[in-house]
C-alpha positions as CSV (number, residue, x, y, z in Angstrom):
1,X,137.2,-155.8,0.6
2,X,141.1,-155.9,0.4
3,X,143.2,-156.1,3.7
4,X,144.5,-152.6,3.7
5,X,140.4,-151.8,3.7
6,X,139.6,-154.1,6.6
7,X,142.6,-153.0,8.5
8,X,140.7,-148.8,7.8
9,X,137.6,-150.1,8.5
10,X,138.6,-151.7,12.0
11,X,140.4,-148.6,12.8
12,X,137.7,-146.7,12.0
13,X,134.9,-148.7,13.8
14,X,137.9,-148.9,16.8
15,X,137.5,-144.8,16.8
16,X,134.4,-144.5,17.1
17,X,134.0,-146.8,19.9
18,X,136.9,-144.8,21.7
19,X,134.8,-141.3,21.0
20,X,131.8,-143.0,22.5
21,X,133.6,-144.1,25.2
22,X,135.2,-140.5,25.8
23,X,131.8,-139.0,25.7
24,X,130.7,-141.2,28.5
25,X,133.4,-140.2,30.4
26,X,133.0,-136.7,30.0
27,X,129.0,-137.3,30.8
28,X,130.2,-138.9,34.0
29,X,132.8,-136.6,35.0
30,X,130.3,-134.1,34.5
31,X,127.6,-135.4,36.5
32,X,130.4,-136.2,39.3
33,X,131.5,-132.8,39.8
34,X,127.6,-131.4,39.7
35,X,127.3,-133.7,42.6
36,X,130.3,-132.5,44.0
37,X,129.5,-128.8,43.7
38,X,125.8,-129.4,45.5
39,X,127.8,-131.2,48.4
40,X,129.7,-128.6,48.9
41,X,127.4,-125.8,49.0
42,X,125.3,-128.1,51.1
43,X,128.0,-128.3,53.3
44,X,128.8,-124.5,52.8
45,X,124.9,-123.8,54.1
46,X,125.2,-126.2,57.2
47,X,128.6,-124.8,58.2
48,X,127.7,-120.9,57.6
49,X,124.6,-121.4,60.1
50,X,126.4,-123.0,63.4
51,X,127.7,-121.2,65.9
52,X,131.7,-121.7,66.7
53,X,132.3,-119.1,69.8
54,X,134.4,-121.3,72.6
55,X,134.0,-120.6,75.1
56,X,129.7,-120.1,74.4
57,X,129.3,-118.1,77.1
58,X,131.7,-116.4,78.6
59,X,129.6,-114.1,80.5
60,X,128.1,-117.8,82.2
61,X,131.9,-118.5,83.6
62,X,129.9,-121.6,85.2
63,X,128.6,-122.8,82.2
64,X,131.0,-124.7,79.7
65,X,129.4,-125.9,76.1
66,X,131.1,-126.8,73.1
67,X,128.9,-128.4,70.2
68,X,130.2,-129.7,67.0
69,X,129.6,-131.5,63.4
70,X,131.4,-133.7,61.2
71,X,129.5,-134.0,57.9
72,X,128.8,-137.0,56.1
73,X,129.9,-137.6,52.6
74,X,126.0,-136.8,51.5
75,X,125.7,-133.5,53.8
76,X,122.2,-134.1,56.0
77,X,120.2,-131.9,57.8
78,X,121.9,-132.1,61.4
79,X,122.2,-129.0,63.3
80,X,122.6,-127.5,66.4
81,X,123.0,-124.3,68.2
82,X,123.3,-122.5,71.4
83,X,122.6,-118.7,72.7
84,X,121.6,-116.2,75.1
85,X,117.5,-116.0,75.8
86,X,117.9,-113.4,78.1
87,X,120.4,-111.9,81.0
88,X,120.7,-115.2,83.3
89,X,118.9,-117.7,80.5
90,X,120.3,-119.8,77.9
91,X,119.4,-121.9,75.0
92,X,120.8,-125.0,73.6
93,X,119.6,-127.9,71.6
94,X,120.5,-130.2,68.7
95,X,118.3,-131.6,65.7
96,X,118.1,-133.8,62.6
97,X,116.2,-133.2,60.0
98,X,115.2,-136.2,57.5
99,X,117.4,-136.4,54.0
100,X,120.5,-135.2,52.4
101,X,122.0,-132.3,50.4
102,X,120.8,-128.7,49.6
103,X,117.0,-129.7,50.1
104,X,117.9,-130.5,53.7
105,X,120.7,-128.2,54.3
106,X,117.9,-124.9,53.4
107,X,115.8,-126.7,55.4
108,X,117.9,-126.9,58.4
109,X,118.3,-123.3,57.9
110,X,114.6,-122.0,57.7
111,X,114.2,-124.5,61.2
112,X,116.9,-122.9,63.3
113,X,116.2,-119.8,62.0
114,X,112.6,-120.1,63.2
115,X,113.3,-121.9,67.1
116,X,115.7,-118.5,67.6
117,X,113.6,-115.8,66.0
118,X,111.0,-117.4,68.7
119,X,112.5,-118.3,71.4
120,X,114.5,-114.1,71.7
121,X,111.3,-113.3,71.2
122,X,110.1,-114.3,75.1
123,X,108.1,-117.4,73.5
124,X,108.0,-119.8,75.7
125,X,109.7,-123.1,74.3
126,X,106.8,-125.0,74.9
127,X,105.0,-122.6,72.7
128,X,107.8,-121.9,70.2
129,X,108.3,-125.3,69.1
130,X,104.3,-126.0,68.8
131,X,104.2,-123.0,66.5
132,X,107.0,-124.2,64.6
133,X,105.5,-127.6,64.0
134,X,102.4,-125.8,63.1
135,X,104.2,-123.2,60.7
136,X,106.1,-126.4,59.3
137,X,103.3,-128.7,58.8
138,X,101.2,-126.0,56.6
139,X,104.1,-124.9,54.7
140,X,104.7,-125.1,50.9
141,X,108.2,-126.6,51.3
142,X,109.5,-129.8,50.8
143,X,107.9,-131.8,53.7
144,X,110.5,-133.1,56.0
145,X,110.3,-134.3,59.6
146,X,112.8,-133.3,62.0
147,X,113.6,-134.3,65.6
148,X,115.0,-132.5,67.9
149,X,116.1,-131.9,71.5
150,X,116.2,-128.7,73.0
151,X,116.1,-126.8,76.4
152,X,116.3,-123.1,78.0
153,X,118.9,-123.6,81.0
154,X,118.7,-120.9,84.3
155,X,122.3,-120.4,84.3
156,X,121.8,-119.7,88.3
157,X,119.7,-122.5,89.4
158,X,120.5,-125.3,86.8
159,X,116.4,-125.8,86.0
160,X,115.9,-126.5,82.4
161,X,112.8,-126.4,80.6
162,X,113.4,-129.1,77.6
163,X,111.4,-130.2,74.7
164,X,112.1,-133.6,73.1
165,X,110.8,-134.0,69.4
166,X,111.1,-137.6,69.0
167,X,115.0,-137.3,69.2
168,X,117.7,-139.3,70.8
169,X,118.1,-139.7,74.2
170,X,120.5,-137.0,76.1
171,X,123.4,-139.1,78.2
172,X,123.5,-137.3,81.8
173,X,126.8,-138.0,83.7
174,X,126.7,-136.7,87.5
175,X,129.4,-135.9,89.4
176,X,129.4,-139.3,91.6
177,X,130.2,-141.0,87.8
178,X,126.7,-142.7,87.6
179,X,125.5,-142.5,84.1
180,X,121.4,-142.3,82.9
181,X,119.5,-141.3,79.8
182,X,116.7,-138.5,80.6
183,X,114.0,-140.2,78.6
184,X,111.0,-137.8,78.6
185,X,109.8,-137.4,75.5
186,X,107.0,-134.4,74.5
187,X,105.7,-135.7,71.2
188,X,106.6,-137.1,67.9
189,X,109.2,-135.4,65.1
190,X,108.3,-132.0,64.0
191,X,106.1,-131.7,61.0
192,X,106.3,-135.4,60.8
193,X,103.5,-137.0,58.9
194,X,100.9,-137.7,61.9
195,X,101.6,-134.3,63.1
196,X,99.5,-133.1,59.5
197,X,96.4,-135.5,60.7
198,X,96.2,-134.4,64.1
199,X,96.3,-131.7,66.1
200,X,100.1,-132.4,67.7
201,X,100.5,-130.5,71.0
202,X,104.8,-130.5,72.4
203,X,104.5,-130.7,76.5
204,X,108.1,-129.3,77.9
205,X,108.9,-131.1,81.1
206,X,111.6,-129.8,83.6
207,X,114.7,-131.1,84.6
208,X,117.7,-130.0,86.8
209,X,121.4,-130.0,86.6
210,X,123.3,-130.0,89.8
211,X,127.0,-129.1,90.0
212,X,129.2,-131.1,88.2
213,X,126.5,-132.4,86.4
214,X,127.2,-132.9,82.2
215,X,124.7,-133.5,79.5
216,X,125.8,-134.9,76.0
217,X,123.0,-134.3,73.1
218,X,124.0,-136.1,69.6
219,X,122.6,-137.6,66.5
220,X,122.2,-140.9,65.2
221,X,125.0,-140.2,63.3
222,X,127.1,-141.0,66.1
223,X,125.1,-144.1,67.9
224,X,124.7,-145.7,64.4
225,X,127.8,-145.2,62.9
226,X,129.3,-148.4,61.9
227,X,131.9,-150.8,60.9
228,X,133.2,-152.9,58.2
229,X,131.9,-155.3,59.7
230,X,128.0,-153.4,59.8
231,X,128.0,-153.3,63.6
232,X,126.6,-150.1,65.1
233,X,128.5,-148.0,67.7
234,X,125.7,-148.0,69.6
235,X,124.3,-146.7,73.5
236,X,126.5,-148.7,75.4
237,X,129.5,-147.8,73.7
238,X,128.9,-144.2,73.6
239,X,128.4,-144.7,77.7
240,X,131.8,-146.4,78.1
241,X,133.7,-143.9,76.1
242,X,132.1,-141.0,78.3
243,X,132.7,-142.2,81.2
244,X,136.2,-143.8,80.7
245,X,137.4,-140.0,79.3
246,X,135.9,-138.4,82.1
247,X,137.2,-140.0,84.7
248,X,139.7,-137.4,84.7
249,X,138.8,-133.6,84.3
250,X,138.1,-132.4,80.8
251,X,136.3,-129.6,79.6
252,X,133.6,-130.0,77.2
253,X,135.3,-128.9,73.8
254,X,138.4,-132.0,75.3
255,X,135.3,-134.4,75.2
256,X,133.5,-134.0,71.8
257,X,136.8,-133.7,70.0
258,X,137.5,-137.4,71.6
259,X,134.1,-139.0,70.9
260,X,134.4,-138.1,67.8
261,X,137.8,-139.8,67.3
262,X,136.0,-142.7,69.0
263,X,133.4,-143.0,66.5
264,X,135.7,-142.5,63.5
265,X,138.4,-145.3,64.9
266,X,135.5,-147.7,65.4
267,X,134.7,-147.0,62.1
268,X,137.8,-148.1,60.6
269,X,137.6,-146.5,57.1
270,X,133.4,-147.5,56.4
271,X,131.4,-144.9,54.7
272,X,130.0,-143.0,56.9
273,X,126.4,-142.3,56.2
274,X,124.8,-139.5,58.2
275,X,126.6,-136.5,60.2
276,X,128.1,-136.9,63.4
277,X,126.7,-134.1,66.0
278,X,127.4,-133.4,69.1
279,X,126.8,-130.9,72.0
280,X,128.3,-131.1,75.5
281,X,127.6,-128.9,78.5
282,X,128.5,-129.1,82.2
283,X,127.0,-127.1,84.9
284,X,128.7,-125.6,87.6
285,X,126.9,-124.0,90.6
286,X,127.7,-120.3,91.2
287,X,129.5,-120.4,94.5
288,X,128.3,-117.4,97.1
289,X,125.3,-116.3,95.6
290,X,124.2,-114.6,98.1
């Protein structure tokens, strides 16, 4: 083989490395923008099925809740949601259902779908969300557990009747300041695995917010965000954040926007891996009730 033929045959073997090469790249730009496409209409799902109204009950004057999401680069299963039960009763609660992207996101909206369809139709919560996990459990979808926190507030008297699925802890923060968790719990995640071996029975338990009295429900999007550094936000510094912003008067939709820049600015630029929910309401006793 002359030079001028070595110098065709490298060229040649030099082109069809670069049409390899391209055919990867087309492959992976491919399979990038497939994943792209299911993200957002995962995202388009999860957005489309959360209510926005501000203020969320404007016939409850007394009553100001503002709930919101910021979804993760892999859209989950977070949701929450809020509405009318009946003329003086509300309902509210936030949940997280195990994995990622359209699986989760349809999932999320069968589940929310099925707590309102039950709770508007005078089912007690207790009762609703043991029929859910029931209905769940035997169902042909794509088993996923979910936890969740929910509760039906009086808007007159400030009782709540309140379920906790194996969820997060809500933060109360009374008037005086003073800061707690309200750790009942009523059983494990819905439709979660030991739920299908036994015969998992949700027990409500009551609570009761006085006036001036706010709850903050959230998912461990928030508490385990983290660093570059892998540390978690975590309990305490969720605490500190609430109670350093409230110490002047905010309303509820002022506070989620600024946890949320909290969690963000702690995370200085790290992936973040799960959504960040949250749902803030403060009770207010109706004066002159008569």
């Amino acid at each position: 083989m002359n030079k001028l033929e070595k110098i065709i045959d490298r060229q040649s073997q030099e082109i069809l490395t670069l049409k390899k090469q391209l055919k990867s790249y087309e492959q992976y730009i491919a399979e990038n923008q497939a994943m792209r496409s299911e993200q957002v209409v995962a995202e388009q799902i999860q957005r489309s099925m959360l209510p926005t109204l501000y203020p969320a009950f404007p016939q409850h004057p007394n009553i100001d809740l503002y709930a919101d999401m910021d979804a993760a680069r892999e859209v989950g299963g977070d949701f929450y949601d809020y509405f009318s039960v009946d003329d003086s009763h509300i309902y509210f609660g936030v949940s997280d259902i195990e994995g990622k992207g359209i699986p989760a996101a349809m999932y999320m909206a069968v589940t929310k779908t099925m707590i309102k369809l039950r709770l508007q139709s005078d089912d007690d919560i207790e009762s609703a969300y043991n029929e859910i996990n029931k209905q769940l459990c035997a169902s042909s979808m794509q088993k996923r557990f979910i936890t969740s926190w929910g509760a039906i507030l009086d808007t007159k008297s400030g009782s709540m009747r309140c379920i906790n699925a194996g969820h997060n802890y809500p933060i109360l923060l009374k008037k005086d300041g003073t800061v707690d968790f309200i750790k009942e719990r009523s059983g494990l995640p819905i439709a979660s695995y030991v739920s299908k071996k036994r015969n998992l029975s949700y027990k409500c338990f009551e609570y009761t917010l006085h006036d001036g009295d706010i709850l903050i429900l959230y998912t461990d999007g928030v508490t385990e965000a983290h660093n570059r550094s892998q540390e978690l936000f975590g309990d305490n510094r969720l605490i500190d954040v609430i109670k350093t912003y409230m110490a002047d008067y905010h309303n509820m939709r002022e506070l989620t926007a600024y946890i949320r820049r909290q969690v963000i600015s702690f995370m200085n630029h790290a992936d973040q891996d799960d959504d960040i929910t949250l749902l803030a309401i403060r009770f207010s006793q109706i004066k002159n009730q008569g």
